[in-house]
DRENGU-845379 format. One line per field, with one value per atom (N, C-alpha, C): y negated, x, z negated; chain; residue in three letters; residue number from 1. Coordinates in steps of 0.1 Angstrom, whole numbers. Each point is the difference from the previous one (the first is absolute). Layout:
N
c2 <- Y	...
c1 <- X	...
c3 <- Z	...
chain <- A	...
resn <- Ala	...
resi <- NUM	...
END
This chain:
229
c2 <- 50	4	-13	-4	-10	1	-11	-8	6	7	-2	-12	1	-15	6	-11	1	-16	7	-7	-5	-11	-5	-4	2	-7	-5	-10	-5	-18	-1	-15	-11	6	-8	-2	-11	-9	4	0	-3	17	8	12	7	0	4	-6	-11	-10	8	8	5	13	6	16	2	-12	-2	-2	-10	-1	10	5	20	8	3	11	-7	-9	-9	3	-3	4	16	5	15	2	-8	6	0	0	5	-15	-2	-7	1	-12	-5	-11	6	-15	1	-10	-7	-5	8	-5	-2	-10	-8	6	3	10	7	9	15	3	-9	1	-4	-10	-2	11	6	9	15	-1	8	8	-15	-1	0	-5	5	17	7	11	12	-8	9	-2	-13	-7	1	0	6	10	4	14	-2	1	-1	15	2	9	3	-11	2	-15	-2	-5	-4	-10	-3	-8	6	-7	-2	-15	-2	1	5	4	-10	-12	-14	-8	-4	-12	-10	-13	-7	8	1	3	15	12	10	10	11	7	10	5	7	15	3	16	-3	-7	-6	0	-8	2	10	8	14	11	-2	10	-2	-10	-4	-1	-1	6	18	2	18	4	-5	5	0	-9	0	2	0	3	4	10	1	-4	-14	-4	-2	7	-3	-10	-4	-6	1	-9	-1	-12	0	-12	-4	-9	-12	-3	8	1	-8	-6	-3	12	-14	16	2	17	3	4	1	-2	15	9	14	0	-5	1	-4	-11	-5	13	3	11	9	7	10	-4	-10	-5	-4	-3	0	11	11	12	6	-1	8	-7	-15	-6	-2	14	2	-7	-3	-5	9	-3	10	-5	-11	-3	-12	-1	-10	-5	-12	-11	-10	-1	-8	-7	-17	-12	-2	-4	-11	15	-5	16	-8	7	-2	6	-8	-3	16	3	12	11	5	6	1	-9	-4	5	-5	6	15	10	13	7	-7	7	1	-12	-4	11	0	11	13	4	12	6	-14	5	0	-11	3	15	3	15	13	-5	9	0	-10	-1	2	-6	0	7	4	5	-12	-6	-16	2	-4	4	-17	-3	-18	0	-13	-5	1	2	3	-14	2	-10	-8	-16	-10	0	-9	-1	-2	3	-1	-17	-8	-11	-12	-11	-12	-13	-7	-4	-16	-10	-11	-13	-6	-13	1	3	4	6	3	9	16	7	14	7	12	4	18	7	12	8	8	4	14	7	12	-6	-9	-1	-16	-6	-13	-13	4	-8	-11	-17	-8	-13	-8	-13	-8	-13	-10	-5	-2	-3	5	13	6	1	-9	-1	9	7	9	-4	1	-6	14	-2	10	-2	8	5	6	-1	10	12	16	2	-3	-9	-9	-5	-10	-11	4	8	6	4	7	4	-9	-10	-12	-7	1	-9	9	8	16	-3	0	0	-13	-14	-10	-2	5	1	6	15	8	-6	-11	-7	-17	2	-16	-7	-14	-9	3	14	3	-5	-8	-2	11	5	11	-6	10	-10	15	-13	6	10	5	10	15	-2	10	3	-10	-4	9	-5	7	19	5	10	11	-10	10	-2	-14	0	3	-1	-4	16	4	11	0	-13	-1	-10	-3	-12	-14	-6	-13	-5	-12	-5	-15	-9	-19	2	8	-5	5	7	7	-8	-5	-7	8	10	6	3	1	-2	-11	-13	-12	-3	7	-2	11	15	5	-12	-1	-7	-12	-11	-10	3	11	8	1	7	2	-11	-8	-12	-11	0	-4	7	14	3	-2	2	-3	-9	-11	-17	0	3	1	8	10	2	-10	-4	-12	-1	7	6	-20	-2	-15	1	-7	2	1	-2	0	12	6	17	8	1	6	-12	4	-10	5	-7	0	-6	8	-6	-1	-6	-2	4	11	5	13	-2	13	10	-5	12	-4	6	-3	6	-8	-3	2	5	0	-2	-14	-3	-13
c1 <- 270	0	0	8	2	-13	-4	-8	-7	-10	0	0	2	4	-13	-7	-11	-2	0	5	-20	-3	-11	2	-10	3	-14	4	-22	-1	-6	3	-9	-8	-12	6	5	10	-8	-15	-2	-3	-7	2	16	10	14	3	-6	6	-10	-13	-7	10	-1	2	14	7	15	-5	-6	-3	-5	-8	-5	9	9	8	15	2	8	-2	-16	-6	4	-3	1	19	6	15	5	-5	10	6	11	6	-2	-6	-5	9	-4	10	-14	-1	-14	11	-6	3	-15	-1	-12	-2	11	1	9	-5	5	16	1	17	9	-2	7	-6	-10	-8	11	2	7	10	13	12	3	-10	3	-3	-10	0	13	3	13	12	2	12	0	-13	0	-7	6	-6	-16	-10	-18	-1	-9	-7	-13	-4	-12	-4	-9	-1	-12	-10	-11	-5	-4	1	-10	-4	-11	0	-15	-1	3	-3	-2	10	11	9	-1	10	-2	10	12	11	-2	-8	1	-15	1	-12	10	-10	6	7	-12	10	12	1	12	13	-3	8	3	-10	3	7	-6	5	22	-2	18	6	-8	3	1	-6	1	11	3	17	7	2	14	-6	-9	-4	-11	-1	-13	-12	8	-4	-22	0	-18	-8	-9	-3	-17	-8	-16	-1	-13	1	-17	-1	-11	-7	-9	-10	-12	-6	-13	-11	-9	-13	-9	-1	-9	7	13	4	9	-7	5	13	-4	12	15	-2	12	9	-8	3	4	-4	2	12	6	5	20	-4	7	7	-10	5	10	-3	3	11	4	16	6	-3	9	-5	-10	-4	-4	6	-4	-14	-5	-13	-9	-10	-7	-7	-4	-9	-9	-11	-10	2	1	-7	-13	-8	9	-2	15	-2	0	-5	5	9	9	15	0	-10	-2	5	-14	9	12	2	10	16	2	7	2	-12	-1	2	2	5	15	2	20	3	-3	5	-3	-8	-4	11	1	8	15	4	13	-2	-6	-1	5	-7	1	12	7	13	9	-1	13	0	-12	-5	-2	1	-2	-14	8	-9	-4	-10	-7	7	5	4	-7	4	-3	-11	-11	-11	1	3	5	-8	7	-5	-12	-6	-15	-2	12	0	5	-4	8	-1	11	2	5	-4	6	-6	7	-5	-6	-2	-6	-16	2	-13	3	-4	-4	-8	3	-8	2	-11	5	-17	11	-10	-12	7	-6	-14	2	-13	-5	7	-6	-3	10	3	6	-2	8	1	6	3	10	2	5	3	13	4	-3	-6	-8	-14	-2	-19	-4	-10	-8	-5	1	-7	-9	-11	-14	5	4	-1	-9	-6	-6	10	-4	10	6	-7	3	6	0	7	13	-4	17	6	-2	11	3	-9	6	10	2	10	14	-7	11	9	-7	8	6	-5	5	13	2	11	15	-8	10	6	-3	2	8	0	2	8	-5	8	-2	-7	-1	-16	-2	-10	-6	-11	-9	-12	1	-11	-13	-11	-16	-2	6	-3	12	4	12	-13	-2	-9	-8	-12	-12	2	13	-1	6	9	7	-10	-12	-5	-13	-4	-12	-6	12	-7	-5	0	-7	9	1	1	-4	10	-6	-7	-8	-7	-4	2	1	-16	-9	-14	-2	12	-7	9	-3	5	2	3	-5	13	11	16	-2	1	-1	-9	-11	-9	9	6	6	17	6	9	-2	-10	-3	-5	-3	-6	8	14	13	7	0	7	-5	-17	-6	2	-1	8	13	3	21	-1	-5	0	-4	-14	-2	6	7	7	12	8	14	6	-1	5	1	10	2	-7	-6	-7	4	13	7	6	-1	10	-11	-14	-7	2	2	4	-13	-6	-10	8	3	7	-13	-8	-9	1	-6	-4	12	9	14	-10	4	-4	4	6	3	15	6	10	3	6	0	15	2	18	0
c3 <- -195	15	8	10	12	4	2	5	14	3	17	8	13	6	13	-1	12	8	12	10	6	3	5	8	10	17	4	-1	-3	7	11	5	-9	-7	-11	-14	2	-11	-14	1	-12	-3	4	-2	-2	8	-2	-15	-7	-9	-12	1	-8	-2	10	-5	-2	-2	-3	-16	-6	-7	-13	7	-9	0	10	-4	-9	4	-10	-16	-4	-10	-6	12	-6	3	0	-3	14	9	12	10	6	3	15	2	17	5	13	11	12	2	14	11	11	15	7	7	7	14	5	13	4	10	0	5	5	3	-10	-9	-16	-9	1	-8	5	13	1	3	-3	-4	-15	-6	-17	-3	11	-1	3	9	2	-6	-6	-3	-16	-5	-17	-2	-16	-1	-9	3	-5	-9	-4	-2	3	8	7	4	17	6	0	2	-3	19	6	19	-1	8	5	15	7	15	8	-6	6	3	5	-6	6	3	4	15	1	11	6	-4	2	-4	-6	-4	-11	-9	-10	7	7	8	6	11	3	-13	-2	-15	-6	-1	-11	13	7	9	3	-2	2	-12	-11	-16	1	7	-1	5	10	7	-11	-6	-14	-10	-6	-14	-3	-11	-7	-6	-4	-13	1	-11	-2	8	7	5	-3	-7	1	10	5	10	-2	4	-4	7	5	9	0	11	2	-5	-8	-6	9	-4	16	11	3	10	1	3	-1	9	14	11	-7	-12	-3	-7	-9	-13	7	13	7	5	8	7	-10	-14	-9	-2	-6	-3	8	14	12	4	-9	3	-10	-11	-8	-15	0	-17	-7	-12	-9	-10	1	1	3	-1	5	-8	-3	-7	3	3	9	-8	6	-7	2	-11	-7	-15	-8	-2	-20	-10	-14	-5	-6	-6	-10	0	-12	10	10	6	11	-1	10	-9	-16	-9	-1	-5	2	9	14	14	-2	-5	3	-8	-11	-12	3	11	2	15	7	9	-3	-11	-8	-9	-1	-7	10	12	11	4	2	7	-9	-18	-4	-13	-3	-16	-10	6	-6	-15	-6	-16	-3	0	-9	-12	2	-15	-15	-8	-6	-5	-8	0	-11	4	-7	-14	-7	-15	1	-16	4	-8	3	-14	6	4	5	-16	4	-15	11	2	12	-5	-6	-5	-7	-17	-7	2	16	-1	1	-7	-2	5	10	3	-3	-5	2	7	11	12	-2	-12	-8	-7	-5	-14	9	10	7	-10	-12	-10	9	0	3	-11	-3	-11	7	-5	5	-17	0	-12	-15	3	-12	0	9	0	12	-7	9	14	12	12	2	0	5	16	9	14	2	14	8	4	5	4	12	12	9	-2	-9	-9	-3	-8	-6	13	11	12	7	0	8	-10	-14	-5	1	-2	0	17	8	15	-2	-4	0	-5	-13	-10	7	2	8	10	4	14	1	-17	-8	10	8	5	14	8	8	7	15	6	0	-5	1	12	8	13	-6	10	-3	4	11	7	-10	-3	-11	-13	-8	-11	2	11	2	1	9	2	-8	-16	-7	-13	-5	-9	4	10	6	3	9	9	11	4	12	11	13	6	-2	1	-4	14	-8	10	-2	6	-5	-6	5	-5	-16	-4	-11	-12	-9	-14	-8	1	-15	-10	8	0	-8	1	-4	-14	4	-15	-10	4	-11	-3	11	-8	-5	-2	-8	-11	-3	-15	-6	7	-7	-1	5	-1	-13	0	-9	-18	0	-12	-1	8	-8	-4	9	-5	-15	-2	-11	-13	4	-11	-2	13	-4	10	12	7	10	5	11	13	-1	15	11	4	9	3	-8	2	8	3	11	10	13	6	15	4	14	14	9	13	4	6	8	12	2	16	3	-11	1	-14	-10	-12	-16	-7	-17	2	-14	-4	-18	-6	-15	-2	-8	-3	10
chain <- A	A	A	A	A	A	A	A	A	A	A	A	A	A	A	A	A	A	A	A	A	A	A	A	A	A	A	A	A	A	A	A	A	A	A	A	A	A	A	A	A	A	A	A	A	A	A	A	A	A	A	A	A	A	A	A	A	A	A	A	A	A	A	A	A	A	A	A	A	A	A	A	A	A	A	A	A	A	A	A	A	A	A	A	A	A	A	A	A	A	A	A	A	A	A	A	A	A	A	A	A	A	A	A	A	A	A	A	A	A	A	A	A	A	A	A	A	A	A	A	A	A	A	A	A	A	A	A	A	A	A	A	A	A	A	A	A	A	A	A	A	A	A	A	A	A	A	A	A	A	A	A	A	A	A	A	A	A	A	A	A	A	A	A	A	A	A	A	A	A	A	A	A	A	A	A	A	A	A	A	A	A	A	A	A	A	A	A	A	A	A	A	A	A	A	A	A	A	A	A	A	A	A	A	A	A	A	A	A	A	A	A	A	A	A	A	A	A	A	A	A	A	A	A	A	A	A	A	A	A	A	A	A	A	A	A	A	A	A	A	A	A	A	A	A	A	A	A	A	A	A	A	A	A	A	A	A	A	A	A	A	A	A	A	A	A	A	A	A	A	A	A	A	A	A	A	A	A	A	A	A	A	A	A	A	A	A	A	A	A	A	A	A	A	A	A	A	A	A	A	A	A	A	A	A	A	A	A	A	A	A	A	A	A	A	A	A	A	A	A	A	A	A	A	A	A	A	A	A	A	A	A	A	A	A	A	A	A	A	A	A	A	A	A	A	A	A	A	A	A	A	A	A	A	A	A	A	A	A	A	A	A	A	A	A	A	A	A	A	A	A	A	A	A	A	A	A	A	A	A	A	A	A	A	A	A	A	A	A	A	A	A	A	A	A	A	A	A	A	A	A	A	A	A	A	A	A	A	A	A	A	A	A	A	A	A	A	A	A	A	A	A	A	A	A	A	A	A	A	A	A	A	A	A	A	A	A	A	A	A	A	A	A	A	A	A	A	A	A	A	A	A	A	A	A	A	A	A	A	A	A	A	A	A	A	A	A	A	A	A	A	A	A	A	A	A	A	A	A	A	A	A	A	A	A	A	A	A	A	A	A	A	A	A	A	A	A	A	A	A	A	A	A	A	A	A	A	A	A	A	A	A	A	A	A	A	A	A	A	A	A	A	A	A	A	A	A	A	A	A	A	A	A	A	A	A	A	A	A	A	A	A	A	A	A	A	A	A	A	A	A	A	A	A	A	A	A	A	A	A	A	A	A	A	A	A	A	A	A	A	A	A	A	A	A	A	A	A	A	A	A	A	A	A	A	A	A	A	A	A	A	A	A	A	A	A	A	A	A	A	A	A	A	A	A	A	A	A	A	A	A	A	A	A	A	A	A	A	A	A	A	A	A	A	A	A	A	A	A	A	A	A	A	A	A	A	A	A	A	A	A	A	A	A	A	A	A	A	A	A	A	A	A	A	A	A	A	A	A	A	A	A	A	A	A	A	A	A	A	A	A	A	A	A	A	A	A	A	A	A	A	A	A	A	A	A	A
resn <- Unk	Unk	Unk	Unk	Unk	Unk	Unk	Unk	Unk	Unk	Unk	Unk	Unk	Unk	Unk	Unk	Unk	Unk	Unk	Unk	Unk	Unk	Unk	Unk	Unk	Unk	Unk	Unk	Unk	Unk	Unk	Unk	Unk	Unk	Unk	Unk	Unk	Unk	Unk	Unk	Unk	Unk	Unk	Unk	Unk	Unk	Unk	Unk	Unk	Unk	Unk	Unk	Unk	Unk	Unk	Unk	Unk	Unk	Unk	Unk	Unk	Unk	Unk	Unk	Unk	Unk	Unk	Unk	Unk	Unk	Unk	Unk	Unk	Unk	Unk	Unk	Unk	Unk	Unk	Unk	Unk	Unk	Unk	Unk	Unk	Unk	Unk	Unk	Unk	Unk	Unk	Unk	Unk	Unk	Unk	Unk	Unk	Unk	Unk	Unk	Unk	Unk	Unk	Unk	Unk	Unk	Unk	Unk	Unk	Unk	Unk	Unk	Unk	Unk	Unk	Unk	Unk	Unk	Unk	Unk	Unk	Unk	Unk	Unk	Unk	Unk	Unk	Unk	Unk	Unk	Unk	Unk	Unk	Unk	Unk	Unk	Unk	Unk	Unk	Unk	Unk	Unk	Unk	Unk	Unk	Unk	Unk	Unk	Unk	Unk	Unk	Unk	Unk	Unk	Unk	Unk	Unk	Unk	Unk	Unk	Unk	Unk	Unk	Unk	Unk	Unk	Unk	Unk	Unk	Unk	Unk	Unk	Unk	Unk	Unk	Unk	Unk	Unk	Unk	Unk	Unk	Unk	Unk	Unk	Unk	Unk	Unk	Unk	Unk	Unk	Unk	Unk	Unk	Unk	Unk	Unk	Unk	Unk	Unk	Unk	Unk	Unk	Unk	Unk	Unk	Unk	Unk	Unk	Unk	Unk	Unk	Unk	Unk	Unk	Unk	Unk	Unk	Unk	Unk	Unk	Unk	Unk	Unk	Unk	Unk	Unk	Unk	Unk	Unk	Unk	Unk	Unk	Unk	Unk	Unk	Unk	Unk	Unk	Unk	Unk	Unk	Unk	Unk	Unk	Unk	Unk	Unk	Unk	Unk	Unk	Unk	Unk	Unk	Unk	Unk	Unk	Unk	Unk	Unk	Unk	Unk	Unk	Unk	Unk	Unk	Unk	Unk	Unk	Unk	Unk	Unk	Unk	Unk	Unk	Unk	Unk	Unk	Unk	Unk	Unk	Unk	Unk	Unk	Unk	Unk	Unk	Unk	Unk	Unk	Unk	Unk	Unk	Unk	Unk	Unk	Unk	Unk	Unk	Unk	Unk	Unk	Unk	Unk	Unk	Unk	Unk	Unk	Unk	Unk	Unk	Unk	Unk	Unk	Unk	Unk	Unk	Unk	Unk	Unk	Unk	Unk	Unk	Unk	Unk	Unk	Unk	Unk	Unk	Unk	Unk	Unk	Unk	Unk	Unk	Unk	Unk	Unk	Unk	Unk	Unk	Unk	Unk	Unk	Unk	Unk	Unk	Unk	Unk	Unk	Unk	Unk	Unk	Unk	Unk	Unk	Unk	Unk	Unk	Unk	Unk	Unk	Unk	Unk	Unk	Unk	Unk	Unk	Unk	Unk	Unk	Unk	Unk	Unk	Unk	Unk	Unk	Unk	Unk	Unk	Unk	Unk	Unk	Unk	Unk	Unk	Unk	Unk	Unk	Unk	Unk	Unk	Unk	Unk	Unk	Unk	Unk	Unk	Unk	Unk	Unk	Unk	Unk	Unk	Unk	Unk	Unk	Unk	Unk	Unk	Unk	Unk	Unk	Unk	Unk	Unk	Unk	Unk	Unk	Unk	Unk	Unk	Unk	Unk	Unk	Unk	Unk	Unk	Unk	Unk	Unk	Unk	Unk	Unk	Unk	Unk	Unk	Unk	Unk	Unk	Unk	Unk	Unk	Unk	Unk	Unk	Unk	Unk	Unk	Unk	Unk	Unk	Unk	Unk	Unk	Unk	Unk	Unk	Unk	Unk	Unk	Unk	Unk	Unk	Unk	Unk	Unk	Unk	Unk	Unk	Unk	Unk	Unk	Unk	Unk	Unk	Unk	Unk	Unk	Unk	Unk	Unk	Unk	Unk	Unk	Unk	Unk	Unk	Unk	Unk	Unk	Unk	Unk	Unk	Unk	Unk	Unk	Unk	Unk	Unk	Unk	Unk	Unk	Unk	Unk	Unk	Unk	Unk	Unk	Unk	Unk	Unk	Unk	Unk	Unk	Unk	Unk	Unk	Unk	Unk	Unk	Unk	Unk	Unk	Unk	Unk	Unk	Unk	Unk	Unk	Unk	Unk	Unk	Unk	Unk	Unk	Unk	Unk	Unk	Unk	Unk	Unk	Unk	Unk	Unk	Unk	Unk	Unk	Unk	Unk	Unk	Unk	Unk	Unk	Unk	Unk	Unk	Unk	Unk	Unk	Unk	Unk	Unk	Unk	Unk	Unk	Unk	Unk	Unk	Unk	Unk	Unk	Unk	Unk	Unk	Unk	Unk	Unk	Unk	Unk	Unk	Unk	Unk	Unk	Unk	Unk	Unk	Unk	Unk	Unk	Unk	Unk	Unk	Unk	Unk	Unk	Unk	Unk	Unk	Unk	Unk	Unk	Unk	Unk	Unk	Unk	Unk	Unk	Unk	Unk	Unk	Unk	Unk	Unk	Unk	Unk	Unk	Unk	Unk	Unk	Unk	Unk	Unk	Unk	Unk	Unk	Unk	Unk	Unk	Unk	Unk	Unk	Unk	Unk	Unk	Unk	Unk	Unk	Unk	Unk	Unk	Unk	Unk	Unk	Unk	Unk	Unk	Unk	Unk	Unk	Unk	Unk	Unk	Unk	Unk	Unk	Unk	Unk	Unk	Unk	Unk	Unk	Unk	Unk	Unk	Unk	Unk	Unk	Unk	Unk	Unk	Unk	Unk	Unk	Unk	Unk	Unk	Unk	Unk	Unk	Unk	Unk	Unk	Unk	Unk	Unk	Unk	Unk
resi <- 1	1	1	2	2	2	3	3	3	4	4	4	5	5	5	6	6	6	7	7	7	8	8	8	9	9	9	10	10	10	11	11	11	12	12	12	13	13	13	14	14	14	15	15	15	16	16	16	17	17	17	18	18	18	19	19	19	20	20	20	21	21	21	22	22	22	23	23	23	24	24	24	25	25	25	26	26	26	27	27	27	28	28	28	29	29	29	30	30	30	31	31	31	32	32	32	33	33	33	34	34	34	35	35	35	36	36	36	37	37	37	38	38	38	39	39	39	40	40	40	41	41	41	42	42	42	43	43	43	44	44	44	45	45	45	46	46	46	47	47	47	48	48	48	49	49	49	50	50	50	51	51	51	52	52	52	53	53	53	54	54	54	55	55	55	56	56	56	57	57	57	58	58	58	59	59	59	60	60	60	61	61	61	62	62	62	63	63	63	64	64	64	65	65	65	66	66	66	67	67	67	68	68	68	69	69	69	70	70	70	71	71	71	72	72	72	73	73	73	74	74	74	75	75	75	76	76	76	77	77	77	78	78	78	79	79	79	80	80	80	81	81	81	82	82	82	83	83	83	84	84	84	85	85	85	86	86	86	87	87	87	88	88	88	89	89	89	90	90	90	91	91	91	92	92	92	93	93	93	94	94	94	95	95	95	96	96	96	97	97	97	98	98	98	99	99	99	100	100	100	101	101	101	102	102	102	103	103	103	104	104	104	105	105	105	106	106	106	107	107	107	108	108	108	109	109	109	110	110	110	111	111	111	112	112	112	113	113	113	114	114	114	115	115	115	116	116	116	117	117	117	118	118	118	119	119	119	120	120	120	121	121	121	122	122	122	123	123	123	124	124	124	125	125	125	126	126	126	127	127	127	128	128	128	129	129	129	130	130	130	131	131	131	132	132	132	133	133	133	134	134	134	135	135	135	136	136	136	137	137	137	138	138	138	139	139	139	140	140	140	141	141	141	142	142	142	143	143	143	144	144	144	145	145	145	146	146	146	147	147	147	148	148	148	149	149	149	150	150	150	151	151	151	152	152	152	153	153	153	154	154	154	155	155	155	156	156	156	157	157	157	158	158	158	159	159	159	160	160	160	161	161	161	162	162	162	163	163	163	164	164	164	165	165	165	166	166	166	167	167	167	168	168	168	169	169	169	170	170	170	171	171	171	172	172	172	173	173	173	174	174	174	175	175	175	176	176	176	177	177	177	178	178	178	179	179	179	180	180	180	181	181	181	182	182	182	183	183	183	184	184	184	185	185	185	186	186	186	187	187	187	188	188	188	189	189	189	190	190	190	191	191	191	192	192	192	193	193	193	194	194	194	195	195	195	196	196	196	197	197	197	198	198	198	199	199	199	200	200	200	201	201	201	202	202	202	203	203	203	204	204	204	205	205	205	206	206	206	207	207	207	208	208	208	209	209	209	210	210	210	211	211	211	212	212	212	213	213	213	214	214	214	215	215	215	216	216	216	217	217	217	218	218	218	219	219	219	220	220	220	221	221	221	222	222	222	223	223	223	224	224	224	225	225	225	226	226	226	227	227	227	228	228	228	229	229	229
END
């Protein structure tokens, strides 16, 4: 099955650059506009499968936008509300969104919405669910029994542990930032006060080493996130 193509309209570089990031992960093919009149010339000018609006922009407001998205097209629209902010959600709906999402929102459900509103609009069925096995530089991982080795040798994970090498892998060569990490391993928001991201990946880093593994291939950007490759 083709790819869905989701369109993000989001003025916060580093959030647009996260949730580009997740759904990338889960398969779907994104393009980022920063404001609403480029956000909303790719909407008319290409074909999306769903639109991702924020209320806020820099040049305009998100209803403005959707509301001149509604003259010519359908296409799905969730929009990105302030939390707490009923007037917005009300105010969305009633210019045509087919749904709403308060920030600051988690990448989990923020996923289970898209799929649910691609369900609604297109019968959109989830891909089918990736191997349960990564095999990437002589490390092994298999996701069923949380077996992992590094050249034959057993590495003992947490299951913390293991999902963080597991996302990393999946991701080989790719800047994984803190705020992604915390919310697809973690579960929670990241936050600069909390270490704990750091103490699990130096654990992991500390066994591979010791099995054989180059120290170089866990890579630390300071102040961005991890790197593997």
């Amino acid at each position: 099955m083709t790819a869905r193509r989701i369109l993000i309209i989001e003025d916060d570089l580093t959030l647009s650059a996260q949730v580009a990031q997740v759904l990338q992960g889960q398969g779907f093919n994104t393009q980022q506009c920063q404001d609403g009149e480029q956000g909303l010339t790719a909407a008319l000018q290409q074909g999306f499968d769903l639109i991702l609006l924020a209320v806020l922009l820099p040049d305009s407001n998100g209803f403005s936008i959707l509301q001149q998205l509604r003259q010519v097209k359908q296409t799905p629209v969730m929009m990105m509300t302030a939390k707490g902010v009923e007037q917005e959600r009300i105010q969305g709906y009633s210019s045509g969104a087919d749904d709403c999402l308060a920030k600051p929102f988690n990448f989990t459900e923020l996923l289970v919405r898209i799929e649910a509103l691609l369900r609604r609009s297109f019968g959109y069925a989830k891909a089918p669910a990736a191997s349960n096995s990564l095999n990437v530089e002589h490390i092994q991982l298999n996701r069923s029994t949380q077996h992992a080795e590094f050249a034959g040798i057993r590495l003992d994970l947490t299951p913390v542990q293991f999902k963080l090498l597991w996302v990393l892998l999946e991701h080989k060569q790719q800047l994984m930032s803190k705020s992604m990490l915390y919310q697809t391993v973690l579960g929670r928001p990241f936050s600069r006060y909390d270490r704990s991201l750091d103490m699990h990946l130096s654990r992991v880093r500390k066994k591979l080493e010791a099995a054989g593994m180059s120290p170089d291939k866990l890579v630390t950007v300071h102040g961005k996130g991890y790197r593997f490759g």
